[in-house]
MMTF fields as JSON, N, C-alpha, C and O atoms, coordinates in Angstrom:
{
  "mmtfVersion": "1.0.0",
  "mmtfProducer": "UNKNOWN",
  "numBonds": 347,
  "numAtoms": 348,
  "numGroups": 87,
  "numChains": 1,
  "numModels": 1,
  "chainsPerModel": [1],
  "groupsPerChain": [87],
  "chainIdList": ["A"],
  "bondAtomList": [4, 2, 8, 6, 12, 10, 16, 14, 20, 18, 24, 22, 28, 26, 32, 30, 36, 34, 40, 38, 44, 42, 48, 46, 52, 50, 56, 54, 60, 58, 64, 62, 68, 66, 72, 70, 76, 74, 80, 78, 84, 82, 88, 86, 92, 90, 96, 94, 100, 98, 104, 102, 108, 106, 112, 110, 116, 114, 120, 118, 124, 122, 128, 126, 132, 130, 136, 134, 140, 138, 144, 142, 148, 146, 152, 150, 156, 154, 160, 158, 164, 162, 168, 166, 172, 170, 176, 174, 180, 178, 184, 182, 188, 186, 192, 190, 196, 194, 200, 198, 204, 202, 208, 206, 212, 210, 216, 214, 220, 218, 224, 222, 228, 226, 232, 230, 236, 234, 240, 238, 244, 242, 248, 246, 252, 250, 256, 254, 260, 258, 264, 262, 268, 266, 272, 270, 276, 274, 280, 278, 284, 282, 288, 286, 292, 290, 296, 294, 300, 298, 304, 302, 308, 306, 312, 310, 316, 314, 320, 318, 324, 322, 328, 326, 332, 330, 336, 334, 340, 338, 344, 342],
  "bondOrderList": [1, 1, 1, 1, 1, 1, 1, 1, 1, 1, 1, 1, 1, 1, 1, 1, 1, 1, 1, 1, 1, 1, 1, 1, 1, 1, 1, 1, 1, 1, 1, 1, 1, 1, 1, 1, 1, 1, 1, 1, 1, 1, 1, 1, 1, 1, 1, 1, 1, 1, 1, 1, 1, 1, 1, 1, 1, 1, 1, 1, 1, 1, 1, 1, 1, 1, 1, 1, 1, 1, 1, 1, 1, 1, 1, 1, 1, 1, 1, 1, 1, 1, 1, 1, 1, 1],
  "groupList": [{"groupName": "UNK", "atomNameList": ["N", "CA", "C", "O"], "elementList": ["N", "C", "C", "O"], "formalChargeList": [0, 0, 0, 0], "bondAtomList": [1, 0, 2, 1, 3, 2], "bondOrderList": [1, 1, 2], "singleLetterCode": "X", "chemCompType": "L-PEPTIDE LINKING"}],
  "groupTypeList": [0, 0, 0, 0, 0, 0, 0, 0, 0, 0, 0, 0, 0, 0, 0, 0, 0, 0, 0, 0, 0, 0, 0, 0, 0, 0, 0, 0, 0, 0, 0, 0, 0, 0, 0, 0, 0, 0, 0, 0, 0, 0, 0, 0, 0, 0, 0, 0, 0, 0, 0, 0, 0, 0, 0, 0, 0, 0, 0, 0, 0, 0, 0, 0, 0, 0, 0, 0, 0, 0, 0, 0, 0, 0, 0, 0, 0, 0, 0, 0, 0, 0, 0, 0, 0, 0, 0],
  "groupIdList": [1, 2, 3, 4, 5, 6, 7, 8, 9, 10, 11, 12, 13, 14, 15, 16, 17, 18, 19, 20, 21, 22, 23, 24, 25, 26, 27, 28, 29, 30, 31, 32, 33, 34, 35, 36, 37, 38, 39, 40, 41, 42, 43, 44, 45, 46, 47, 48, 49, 50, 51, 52, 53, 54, 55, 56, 57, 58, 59, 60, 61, 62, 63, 64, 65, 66, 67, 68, 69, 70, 71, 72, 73, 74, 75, 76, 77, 78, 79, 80, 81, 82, 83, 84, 85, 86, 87],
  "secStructList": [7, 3, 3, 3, 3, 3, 3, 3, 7, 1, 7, 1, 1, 7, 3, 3, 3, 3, 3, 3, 3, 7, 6, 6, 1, 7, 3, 3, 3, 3, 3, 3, 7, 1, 1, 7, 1, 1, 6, 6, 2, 2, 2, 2, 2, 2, 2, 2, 2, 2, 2, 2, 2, 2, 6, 7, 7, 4, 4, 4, 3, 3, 3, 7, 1, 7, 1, 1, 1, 1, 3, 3, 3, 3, 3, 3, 1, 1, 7, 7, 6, 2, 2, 2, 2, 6, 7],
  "xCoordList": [164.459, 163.874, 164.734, 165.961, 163.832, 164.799, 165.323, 164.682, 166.329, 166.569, 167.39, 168.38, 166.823, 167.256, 168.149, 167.936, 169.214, 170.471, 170.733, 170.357, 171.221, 171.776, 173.306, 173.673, 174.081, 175.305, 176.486, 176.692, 177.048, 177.941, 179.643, 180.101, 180.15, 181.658, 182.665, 182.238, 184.05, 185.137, 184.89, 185.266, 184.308, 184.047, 184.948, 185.97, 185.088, 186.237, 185.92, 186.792, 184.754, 184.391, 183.355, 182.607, 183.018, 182.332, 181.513, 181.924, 179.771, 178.645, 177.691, 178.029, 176.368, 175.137, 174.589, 174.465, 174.215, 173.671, 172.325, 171.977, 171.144, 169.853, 168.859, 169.204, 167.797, 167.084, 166.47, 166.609, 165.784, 165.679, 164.495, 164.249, 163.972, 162.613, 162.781, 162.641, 162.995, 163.111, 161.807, 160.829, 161.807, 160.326, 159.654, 158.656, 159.937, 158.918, 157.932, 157.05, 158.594, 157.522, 158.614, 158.139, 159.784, 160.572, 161.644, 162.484, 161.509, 162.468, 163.852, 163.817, 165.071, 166.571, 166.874, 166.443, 167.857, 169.182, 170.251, 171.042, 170.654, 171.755, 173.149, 173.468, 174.041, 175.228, 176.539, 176.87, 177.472, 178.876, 179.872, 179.959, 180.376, 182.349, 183.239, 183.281, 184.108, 185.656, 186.005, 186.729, 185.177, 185.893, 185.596, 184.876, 186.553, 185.856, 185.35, 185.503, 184.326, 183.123, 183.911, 183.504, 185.318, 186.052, 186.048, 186.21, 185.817, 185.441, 184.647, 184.969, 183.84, 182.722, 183.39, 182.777, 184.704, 185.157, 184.168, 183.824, 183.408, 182.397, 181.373, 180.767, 181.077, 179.973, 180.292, 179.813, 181.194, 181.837, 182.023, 181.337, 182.726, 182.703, 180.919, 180.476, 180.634, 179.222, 178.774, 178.401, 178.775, 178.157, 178.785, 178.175, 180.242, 180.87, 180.682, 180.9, 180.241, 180.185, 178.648, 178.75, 177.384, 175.88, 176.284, 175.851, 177.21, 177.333, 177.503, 176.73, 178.739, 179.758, 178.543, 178.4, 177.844, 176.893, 175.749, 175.195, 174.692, 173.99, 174.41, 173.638, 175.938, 175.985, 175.803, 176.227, 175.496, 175.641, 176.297, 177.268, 176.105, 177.462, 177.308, 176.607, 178.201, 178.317, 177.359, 176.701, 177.626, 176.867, 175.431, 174.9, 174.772, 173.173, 172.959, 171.795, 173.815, 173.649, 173.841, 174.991, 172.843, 172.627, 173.245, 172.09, 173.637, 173.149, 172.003, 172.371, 171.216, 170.216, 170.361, 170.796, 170.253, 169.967, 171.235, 171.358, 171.658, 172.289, 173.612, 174.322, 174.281, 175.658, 176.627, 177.671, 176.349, 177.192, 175.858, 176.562, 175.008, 173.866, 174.771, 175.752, 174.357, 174.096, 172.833, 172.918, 171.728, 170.689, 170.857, 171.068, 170.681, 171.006, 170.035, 169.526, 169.305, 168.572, 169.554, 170.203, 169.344, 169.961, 168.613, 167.436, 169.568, 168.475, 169.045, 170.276, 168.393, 169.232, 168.282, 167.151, 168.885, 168.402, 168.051, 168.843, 166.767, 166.385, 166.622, 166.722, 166.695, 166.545, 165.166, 164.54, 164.813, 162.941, 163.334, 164.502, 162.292, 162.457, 162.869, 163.667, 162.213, 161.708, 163.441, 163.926, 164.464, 166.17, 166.37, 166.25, 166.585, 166.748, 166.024, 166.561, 165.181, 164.57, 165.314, 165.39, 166.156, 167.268, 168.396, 169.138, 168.362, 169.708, 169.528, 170.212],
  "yCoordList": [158.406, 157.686, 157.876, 157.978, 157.92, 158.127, 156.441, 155.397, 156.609, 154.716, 155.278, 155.986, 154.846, 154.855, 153.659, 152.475, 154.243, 153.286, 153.094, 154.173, 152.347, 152.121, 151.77, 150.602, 152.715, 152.489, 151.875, 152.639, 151.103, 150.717, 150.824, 150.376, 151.591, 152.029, 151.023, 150.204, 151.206, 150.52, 149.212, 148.825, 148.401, 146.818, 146.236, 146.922, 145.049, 144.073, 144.061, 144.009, 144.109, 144.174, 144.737, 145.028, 145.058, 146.322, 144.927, 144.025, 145.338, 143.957, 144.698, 145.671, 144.693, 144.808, 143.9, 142.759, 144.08, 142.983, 142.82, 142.595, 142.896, 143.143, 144.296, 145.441, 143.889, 144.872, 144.734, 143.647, 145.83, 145.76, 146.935, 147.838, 146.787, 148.236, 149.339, 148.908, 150.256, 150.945, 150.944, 150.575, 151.436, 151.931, 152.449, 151.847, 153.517, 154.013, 153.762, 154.439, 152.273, 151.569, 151.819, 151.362, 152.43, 152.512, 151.613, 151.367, 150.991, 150.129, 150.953, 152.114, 150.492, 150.292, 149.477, 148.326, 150.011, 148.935, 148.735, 149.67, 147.81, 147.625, 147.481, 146.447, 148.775, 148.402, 148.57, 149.677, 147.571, 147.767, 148.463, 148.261, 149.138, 150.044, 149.864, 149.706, 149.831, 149.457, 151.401, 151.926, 151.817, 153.618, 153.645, 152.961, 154.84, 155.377, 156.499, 157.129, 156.657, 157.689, 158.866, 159.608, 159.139, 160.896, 161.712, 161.217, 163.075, 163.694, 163.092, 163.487, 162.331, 162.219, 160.738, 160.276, 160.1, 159.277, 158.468, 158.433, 157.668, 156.748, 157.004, 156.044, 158.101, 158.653, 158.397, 157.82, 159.096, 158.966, 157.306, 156.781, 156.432, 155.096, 154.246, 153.512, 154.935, 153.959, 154.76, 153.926, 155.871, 156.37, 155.506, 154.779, 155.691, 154.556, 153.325, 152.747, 152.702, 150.957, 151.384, 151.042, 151.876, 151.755, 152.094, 151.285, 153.383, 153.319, 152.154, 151.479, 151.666, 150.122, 148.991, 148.132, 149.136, 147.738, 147.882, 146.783, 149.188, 149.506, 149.919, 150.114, 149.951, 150.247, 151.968, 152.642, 152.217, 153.964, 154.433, 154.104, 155.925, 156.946, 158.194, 159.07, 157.562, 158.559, 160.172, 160.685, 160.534, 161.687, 162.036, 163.109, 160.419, 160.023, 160.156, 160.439, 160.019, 160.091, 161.052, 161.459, 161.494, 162.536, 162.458, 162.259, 162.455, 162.373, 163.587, 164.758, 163.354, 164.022, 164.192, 165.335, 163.773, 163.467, 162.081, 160.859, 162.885, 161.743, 161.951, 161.007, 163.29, 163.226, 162.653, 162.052, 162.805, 162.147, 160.997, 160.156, 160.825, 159.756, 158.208, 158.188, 157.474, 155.841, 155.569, 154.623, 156.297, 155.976, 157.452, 158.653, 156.76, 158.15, 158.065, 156.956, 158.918, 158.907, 159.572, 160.613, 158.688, 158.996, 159.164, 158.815, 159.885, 160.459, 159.639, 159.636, 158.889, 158.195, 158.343, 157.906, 159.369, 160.275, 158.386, 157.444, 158.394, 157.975, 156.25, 155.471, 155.787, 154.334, 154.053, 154.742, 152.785, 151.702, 151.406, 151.054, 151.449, 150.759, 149.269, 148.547, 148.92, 146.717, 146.523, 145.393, 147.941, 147.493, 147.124, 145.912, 147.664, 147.807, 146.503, 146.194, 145.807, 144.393, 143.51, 142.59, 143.651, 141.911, 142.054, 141.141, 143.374, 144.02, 143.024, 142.956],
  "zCoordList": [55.693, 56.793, 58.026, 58.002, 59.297, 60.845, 61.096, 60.971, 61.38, 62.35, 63.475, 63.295, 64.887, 65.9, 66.155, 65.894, 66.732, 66.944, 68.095, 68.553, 69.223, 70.253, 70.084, 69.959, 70.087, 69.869, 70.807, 71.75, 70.825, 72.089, 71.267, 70.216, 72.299, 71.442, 72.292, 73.106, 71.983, 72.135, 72.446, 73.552, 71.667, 71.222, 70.935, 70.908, 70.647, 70.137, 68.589, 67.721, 68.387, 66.883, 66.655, 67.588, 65.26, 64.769, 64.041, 63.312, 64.802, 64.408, 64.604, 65.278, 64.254, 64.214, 65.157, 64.712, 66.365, 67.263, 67.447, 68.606, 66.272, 66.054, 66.489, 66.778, 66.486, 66.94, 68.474, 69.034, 69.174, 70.381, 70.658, 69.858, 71.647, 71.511, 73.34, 74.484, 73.042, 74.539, 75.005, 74.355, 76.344, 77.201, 76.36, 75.964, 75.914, 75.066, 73.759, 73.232, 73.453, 72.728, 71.067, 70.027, 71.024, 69.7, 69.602, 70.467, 68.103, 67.538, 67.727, 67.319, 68.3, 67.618, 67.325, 67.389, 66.858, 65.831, 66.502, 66.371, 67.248, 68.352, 67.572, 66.985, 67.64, 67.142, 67.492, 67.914, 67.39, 68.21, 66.942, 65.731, 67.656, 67.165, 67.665, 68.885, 67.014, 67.996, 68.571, 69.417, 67.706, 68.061, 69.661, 70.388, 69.903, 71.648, 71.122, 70.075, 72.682, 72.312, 72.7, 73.593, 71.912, 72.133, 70.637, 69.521, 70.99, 70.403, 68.933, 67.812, 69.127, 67.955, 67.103, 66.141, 67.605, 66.945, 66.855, 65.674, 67.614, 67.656, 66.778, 66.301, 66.486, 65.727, 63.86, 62.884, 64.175, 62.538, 62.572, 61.696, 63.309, 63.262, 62.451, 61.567, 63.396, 63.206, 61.582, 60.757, 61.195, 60.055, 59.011, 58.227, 59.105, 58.155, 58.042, 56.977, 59.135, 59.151, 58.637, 57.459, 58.76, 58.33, 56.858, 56.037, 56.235, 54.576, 54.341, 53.661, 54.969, 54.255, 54.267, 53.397, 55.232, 55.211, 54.649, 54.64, 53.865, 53.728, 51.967, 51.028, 52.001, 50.41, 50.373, 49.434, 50.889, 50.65, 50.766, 51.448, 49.92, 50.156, 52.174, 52.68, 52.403, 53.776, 53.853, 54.758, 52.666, 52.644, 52.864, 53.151, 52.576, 52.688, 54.228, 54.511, 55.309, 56.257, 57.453, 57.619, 58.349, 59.151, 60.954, 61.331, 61.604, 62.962, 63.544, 63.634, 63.754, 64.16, 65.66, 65.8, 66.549, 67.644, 68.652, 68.736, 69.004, 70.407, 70.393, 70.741, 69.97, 69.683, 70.998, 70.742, 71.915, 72.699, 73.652, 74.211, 73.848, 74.137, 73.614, 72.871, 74.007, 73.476, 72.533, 71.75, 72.558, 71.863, 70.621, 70.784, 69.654, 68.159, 67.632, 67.801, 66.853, 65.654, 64.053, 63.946, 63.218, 62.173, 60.971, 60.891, 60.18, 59.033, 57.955, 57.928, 56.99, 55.862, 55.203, 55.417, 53.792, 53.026, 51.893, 51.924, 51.104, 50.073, 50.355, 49.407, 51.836, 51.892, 52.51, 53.316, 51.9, 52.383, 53.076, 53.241, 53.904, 55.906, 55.374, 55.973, 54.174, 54.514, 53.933, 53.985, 53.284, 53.709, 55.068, 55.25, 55.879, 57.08, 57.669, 58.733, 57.387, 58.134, 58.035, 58.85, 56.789, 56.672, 57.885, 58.248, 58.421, 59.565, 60.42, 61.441]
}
């Protein structure tokens, strides 16, 4: 399944701040990292905190789209959207 993320880096704390919908009419997942957005640290940040909180192995997960953007699409190999609703 795709989940679009809105990522916000160098935070005070690493939280899931719900969901939220852009112009274009698509769900994200609003989420904070303590990483900074240099060379990809932020990226790898957030893949690790969605395994750790999602229970998966890192490997289930893709960046598709937004490598340096604020808005990402991720690929998470073999998870149900109605996981992702308790977020």
């Amino acid at each position: 399944m795709r989940l679009f993320v809105r990522l916000t880096p160098k935070s005070s704390v690493e939280r899931i701040d719900g969901w939220d919908m852009d112009d274009k009419g698509r769900r994200f997942l609003k989420i904070r990292v303590r990483a900074a957005p240099i060379e990809g640290r932020a990226n790898v940040a957030l893949i690790a905190f969605l395994a750790k909180t999602l229970k998966l192995p890192k490997s289930r997960f893709t960046l598709v789209t937004g490598d340096t953007a604020r808005l990402k699409q991720i690929e998470i190999e073999g998870l149900e959207e109605a996981v992702l609703e308790g977020l």
